[in-house]
N, C-alpha and C positions, 0 to 999 in steps of 0.2 A: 400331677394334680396339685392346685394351691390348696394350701391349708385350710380347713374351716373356720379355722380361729387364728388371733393373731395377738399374741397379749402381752403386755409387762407382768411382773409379777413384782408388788413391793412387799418389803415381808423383814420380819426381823427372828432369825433364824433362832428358836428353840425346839423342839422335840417333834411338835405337830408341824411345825413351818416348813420342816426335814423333810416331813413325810409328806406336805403339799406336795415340795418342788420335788421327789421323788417321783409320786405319781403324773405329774406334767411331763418329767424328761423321759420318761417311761412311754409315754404318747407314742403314737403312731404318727413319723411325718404328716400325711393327709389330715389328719386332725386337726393339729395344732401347729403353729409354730412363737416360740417364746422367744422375743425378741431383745428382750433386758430384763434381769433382776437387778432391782433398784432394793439397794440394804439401806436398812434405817436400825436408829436403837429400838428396844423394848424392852425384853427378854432379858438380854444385858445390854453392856456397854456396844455401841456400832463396831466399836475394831473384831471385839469375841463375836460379836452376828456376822461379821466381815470373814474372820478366819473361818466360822461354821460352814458358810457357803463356798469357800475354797478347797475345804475339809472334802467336803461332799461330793464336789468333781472329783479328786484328787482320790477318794474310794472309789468311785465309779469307772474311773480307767481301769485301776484293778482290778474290778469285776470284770471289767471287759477282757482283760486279758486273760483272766482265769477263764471265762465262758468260752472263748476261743480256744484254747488250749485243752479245754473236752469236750471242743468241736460241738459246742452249744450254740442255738441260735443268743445271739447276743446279745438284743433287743436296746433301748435308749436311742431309736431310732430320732423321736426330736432333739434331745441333745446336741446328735451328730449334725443331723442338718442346720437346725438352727445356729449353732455354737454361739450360743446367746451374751450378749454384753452382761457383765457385773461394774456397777459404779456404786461410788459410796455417798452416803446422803446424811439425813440429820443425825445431828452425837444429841442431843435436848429439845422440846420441847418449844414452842413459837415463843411464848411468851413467861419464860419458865426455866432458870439454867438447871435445877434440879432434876435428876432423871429417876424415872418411875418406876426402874426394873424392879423384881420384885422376885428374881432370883430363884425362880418356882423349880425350874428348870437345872437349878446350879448355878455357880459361878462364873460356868462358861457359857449355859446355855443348852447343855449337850449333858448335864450330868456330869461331866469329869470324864469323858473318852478321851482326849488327848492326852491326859495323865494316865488313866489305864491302859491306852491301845496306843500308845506312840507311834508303832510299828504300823497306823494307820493314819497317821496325823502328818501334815504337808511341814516341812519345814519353815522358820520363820522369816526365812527370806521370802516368801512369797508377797510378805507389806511392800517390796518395792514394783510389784507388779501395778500399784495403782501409785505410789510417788518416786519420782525421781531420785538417784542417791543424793546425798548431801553433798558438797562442792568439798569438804575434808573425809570421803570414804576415802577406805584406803581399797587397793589394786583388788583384792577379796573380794570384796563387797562392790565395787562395778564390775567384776566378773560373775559374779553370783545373779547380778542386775540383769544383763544380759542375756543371762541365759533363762533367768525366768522370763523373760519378754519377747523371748522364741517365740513364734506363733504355738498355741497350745490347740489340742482337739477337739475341748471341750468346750469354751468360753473365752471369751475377748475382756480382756482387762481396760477399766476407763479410770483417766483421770481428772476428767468430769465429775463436778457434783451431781448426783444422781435425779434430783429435778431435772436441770438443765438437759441431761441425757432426756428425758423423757418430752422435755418437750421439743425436740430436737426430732424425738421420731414421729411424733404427734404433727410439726410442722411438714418434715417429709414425705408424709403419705396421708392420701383423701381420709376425707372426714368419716369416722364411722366403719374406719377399718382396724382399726385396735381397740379391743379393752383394757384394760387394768385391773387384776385381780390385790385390791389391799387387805392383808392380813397381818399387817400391823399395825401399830400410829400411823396414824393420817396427816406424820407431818410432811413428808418430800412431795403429798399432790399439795397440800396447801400450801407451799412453797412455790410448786410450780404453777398452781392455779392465781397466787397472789402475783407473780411476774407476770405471768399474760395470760390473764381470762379466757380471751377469744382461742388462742392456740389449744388450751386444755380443755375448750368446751368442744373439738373437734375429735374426741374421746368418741366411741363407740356405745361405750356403759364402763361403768364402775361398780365393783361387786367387789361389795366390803364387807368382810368377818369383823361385825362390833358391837356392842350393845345389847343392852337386856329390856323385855318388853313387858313380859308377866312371869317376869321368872326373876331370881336374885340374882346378884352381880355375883360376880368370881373373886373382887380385889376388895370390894365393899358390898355392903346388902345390897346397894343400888346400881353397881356400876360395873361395867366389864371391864379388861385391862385393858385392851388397845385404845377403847374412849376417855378411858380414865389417865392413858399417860401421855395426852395430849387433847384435852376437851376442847379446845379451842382449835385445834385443826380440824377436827370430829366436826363442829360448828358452821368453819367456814367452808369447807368442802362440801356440807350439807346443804349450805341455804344457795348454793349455784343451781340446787335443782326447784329454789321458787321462783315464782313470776317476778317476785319485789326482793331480791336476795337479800337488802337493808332488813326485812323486817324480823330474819332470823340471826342474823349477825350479832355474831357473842360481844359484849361492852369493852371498851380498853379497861386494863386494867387498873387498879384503885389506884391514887398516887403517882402514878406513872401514863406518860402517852406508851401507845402501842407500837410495836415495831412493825405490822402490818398496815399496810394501808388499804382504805376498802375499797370494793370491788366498783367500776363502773356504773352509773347509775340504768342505762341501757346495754344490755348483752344479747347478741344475735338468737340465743336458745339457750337452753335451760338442761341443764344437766342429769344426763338416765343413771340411777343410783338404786342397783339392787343390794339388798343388807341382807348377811344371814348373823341374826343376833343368835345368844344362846339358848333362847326359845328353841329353835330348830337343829345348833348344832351337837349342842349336848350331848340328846338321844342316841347319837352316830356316835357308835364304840367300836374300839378294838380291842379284841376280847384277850385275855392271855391265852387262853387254851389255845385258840382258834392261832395266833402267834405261833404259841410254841410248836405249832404243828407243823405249821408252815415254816419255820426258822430254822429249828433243830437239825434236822436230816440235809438241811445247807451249809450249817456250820461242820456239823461232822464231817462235812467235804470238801472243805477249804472256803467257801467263799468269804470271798475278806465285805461286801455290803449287806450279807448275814449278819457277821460275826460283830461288824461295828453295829449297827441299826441296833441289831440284837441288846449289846455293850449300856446303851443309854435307854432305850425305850424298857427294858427290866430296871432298871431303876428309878425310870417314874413311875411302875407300877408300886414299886414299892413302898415311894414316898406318896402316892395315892391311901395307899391301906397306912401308914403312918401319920396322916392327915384324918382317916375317917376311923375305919374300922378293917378288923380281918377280913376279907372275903374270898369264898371260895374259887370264883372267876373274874377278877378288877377287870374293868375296862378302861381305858386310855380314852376319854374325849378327841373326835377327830373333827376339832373347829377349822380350822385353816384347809383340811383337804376338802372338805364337801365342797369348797368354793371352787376349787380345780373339776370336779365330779361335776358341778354346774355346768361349767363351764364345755365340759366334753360331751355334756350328754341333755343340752340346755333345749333341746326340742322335744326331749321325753314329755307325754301329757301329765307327769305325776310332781314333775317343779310347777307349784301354784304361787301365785301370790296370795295376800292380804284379802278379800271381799273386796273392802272398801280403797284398793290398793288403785292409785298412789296414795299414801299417808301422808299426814302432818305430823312428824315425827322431828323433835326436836332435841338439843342437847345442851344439859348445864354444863354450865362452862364457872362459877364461882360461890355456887354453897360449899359451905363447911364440910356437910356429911354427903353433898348429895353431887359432889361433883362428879362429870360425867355420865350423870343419870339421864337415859333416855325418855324423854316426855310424849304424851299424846292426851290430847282433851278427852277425857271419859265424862266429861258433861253431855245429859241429854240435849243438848238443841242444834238447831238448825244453822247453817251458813246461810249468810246471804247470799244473793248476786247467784249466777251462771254455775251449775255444778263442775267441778272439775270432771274431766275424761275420764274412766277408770281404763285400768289395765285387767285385762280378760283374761284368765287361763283357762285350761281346758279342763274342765268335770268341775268347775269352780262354783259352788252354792251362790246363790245372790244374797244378800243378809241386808233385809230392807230394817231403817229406823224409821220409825214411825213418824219422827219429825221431819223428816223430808215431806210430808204431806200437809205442811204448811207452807204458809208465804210469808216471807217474810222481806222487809222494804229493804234496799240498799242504800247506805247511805249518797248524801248530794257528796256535788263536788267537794263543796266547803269542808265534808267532813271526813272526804276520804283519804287525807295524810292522817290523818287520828283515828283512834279506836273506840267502838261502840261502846255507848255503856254495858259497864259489868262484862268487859271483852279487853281486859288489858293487854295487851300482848298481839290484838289483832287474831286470836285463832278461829273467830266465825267468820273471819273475811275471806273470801275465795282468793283474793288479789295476794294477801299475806301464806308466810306458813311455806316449809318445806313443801317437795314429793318424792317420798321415797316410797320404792316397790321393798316392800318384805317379804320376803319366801317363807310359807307354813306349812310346807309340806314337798315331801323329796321320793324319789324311787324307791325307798327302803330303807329304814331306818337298820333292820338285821343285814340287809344284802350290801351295804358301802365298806365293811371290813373285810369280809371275803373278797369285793372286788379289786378294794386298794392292793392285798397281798398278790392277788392271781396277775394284777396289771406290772409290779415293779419284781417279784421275785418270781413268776412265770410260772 
């Protein structure tokens, strides 16, 4: 049976990114199958997101082996089939050699598990799995080569930059058979979307972990991290889902031409962009208790993706309670999984969008305080011209404005490269302005931690 789903995953591996691509390779073949993770920076530095995601195969054979060995079902059924590409992508930022990390996670990303669990951690010759050795290695070190670029069980090593790979698969197969789940910066699609538009608008959907709507940022009052450590890929990745993509497109920056060039002034279609900001993902915990219940009685038994998982996720709850306050049961925010959850279970009728969904939801890209910050006109009036389509979900309230019960003229030709009065920006113009679908609502906000544990540790 083909897969239901068929997805990249780009992602910049810290604690929750773990615990996405966990629950993805956890999939049942028929479900999914995962065709590239595409690493980029965030969290840290790309090579520490880089070794995280090698980390993680490289525990999960050894699960497998220990599961085998007490004649346990073994399960990481899409792993096996898929054996998904890993290729490495942006080290900074488009327009920006400074990098955003912000070290939440530690230094590695992981908390510090390769210093406490060595005994879990892949050696470092695995970096030649994506570069060639140096033309002065010595005999060691091409044999070390070699042998890491054995065919592996898990995952196929690229030495491809990680756009490129993606549009690569995007060109290989029909339109609207891949998604992409980004749960990091958004800079390898704006890379690959700024190479060739048309190839990347042959995407399926794009369901992005980013942004904040009526809730406070995580890195700044206004802004989430993944938008805030790359606003400008956040921007242009965004405005492929208007009609007029020009009209959302972030400014080059001061002083300087842009190293991006912009997008065609006619593109075939318009980009499907579902967002889950931290409006929605927050809520989604994973509870210690609930953890430790599930964890404990595995590690008392050898298993080594208990014992690591275990290793790092107790120590962000800890810098949780050292960040706020003691509490009795900390919860772990699981932003980056609910987009896999999405993804597996996307015909459930309890994933809604927005009302008013698709949005005009926008992204600074150059305030002082406010970069990153996701925008939406909360002025009462009316657009002109032709309403947009909306997007319908199932049990979904209609939420009428009462100004929609005017009329309101659209401008002549003369004046439709320009914006109405008291309308800078274009956002009452139906022609101008993002669409993005927002999801406000999911299966269970209590029932997504219970299931992530019952799906990866059985």
């Amino acid at each position: 049976m083909a897969p239901l789903n068929r997805i990249i995953i780009d992602t910049d591996p810290g604690v929750d990114d773990v615990l996405a691509m966990l629950l993805a390779l956890a999939a049942k073949p028929e479900e999914i199958e995962i065709l590239l993770l595409s690493v980029t920076y965030g969290n840290v530095e790309v090579q520490s997101c880089l070794k995280n995601v090698v980390a993680l195969f490289h525990v999960i054979e050894k699960e497998l082996e220990w599961r085998r060995a007490r004649g346990q079902l073994e399960g990481f059924g899409t792993m096996l089939s898929s054996k998904p590409i890993v290729a490495v992508g942006a080290d900074h930022p488009l327009e920006d050699e400074l990098l955003m990390a912000d070290y939440f996670h530690g230094v590695d990303g992981l908390a510090g598990v390769h210093t406490s669990h060595p005994h879990l951690s892949p050696s470092d010759t695995w970096k030649t799995l994506f570069q060639p050795p140096p033309a002065n290695a010595s005999a060691e070190e091409v044999a070390a080569a070699k042998e890491l670029a054995a065919p592996s069980t898990s995952f196929r090593a690229s030495k491809a930059p990680a756009h490129q790979e993606i549009l690569r698969l995007l060109r290989e197969n029909p339109a609207d058979t891949i998604t992409i789940v980004a749960v990091g910066p958004l800079t390898n699609l704006a890379l690959a979307a700024a190479e060739d538009p048309e190839t990347f608008l042959k995407v399926k959907e794009v369901v992005v972990m980013g942004g904040a709507i009526d809730v406070e940022g995580n890195i700044t009052p206004v802004a989430e991290f993944n938008t805030y450590a790359d606003a400008v890929a956040t921007a242009r990745v965004f405005a492929l889902t208007s009609p007029t993509p020009a009209s959302t497109m972030p400014p080059p920056p001061p002083g300087k031409p842009s190293r991006m060039q912009p997008y065609p002034a006619k593109l075939s279609r318009q980009l499907n962009l579902t967002l889950f900001p931290l409006d929605i993902t927050s809520p989604h915990l994973l509870q210690k208790r609930s953890f430790q219940a599930k964890l404990d009685p595995l590690i008392q038994a050898g298993s080594p993706l208990a014992e690591w998982t275990s290793a790092f996720v107790h120590k962000t709850y800890d810098k949780i309670e050292s960040l706020t306050r003691k509490q009795a049961n900390p919860g772990l925010e699981l932003h980056d999984p609910l987009c896999i959850w999405y993804v597996l279970t996307r015909s459930a009728p309890n994933w809604m969008s927005a009302p008013k969904a698709p949005e005009d939801i926008r992204v600074e890209t150059a305030g002082q305080w406010t970069r990153g910050m996701h925008i939406v006109d909360r002025r009462n009036r009316k657009k002109g011209g032709a309403a947009v389509e909306q997007v319908k979900s199932p049990g979904a309230v209609d939420i009428t404005n009462p100004m929609d019960n005017l009329n309101l003229a659209v401008a002549g030709k003369e004046e439709a490269e320009g914006d109405a009065p008291g309308d800078n920006g274009g956002w009452l113009d139906v022609r101008k302005g993002n669409r993005i679908n927002r999801i406000i609502s999911t299966p269970g906000e209590e029932a997504f931690g219970p299931y992530l544990l019952e799906r990866v540790f059985g």
